[in-house]
C-alpha positions in Angstrom: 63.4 176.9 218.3 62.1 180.3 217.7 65.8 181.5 218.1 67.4 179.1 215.2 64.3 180.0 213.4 65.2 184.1 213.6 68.6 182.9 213.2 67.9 181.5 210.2 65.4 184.3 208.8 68.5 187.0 209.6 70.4 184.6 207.0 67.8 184.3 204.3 68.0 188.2 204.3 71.5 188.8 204.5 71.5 186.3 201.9 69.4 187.8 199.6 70.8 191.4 200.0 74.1 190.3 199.2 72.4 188.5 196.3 71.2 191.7 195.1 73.6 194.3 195.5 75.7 191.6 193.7 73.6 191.1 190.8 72.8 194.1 190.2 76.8 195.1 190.0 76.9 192.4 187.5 74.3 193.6 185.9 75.6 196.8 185.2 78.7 195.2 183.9 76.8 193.6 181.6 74.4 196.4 180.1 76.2 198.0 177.3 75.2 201.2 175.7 73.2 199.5 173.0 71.3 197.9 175.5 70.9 200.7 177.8 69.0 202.9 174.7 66.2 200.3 174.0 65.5 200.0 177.5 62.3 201.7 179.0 62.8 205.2 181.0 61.7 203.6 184.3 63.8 200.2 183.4 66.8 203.1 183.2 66.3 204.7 186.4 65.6 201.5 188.2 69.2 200.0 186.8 70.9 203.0 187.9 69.3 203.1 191.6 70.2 199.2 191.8 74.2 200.2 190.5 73.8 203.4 193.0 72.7 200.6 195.9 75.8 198.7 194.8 77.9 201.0 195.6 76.9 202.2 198.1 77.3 198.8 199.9 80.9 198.8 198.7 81.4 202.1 200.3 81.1 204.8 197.9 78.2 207.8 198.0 76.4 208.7 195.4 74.4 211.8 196.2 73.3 212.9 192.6 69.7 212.3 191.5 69.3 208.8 189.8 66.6 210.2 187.0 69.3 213.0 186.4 72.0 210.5 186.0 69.9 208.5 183.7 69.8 211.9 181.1 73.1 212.4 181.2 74.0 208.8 180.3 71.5 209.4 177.5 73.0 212.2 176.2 76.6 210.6 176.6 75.3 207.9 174.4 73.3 210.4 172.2 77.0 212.2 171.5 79.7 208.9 171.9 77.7 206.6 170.0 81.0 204.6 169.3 81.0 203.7 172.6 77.6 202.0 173.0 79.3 198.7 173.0 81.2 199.3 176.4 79.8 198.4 180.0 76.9 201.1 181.1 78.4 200.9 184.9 81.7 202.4 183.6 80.3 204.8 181.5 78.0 205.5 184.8 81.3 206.0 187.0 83.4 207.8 184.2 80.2 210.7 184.7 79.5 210.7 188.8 83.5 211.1 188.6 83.4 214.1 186.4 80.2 215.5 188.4 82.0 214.9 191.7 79.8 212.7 193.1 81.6 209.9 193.3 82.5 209.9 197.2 84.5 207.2 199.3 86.2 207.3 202.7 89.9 208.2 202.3 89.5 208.8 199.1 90.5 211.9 197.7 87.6 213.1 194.6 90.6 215.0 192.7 92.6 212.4 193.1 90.3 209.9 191.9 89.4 211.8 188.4 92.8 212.6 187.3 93.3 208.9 187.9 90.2 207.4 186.3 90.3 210.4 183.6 93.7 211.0 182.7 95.5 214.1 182.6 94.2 215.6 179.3 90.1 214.7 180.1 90.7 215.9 184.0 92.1 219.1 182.7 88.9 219.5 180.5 86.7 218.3 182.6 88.1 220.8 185.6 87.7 223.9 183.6 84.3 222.3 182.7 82.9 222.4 186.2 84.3 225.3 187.2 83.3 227.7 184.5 
């Protein structure tokens, strides 16, 4: 009885992290940049540790500061504010992948901008970080 019963609590959990880390990648899908700019400053930091947790559970590292992360997707939004209506998440990628941050087994970080950048913003971006 108390076996099944651990059995089952083990479950529940799993259950409910999966939940989670689940929603809160929806979640981030969801947020646009309009949305992301009327929320709170905590409310910001707390989506961008859940998408960070997310990822993380997928496999990919994000060692950057969340707070930090949260300024510079302000100041994206502050200077692109034609692109408000896209998804925050992929905004929130596009900059951990110019940063470098962006780490996953087997996966090469180069590689990865110039393909989720193109040529012409990888190029910019390169001379960017390295000036």
């Amino acid at each position: 009885m108390k076996r099944r019963l651990f059995t089952a609590a083990i479950a529940f959990v799993l259950s409910a992290v999966l939940f989670f880390n689940t929603e809160t990648a929806l979640r981030a899908a969801l947020i646009t940049g309009n949305d992301w700019v009327k929320m709170r400053n905590a409310q910001k930091a707390e989506e961008v540790k859940g998408y960070i947790k997310s990822l993380r559970s997928q496999g990919v590292v994000i060692k950057g500061d969340p707070v930090a992360y949260c300024r510079k997707l302000d100041a994206f939004y502050a200077k692109h504010p034609d692109l408000k209506k896209e998804e925050c998440g992929k905004m929130l990628k596009t900059i951990m992948i110019m940063e470098y941050d962006w780490e996953q087994k087997g996966v090469d970080k180069d590689t990865l901008a110039r393909q989720w950048l193109g040529d012409d913003l990888y190029k910019k971006n390169k001379a960017r970080k390295w000036e």
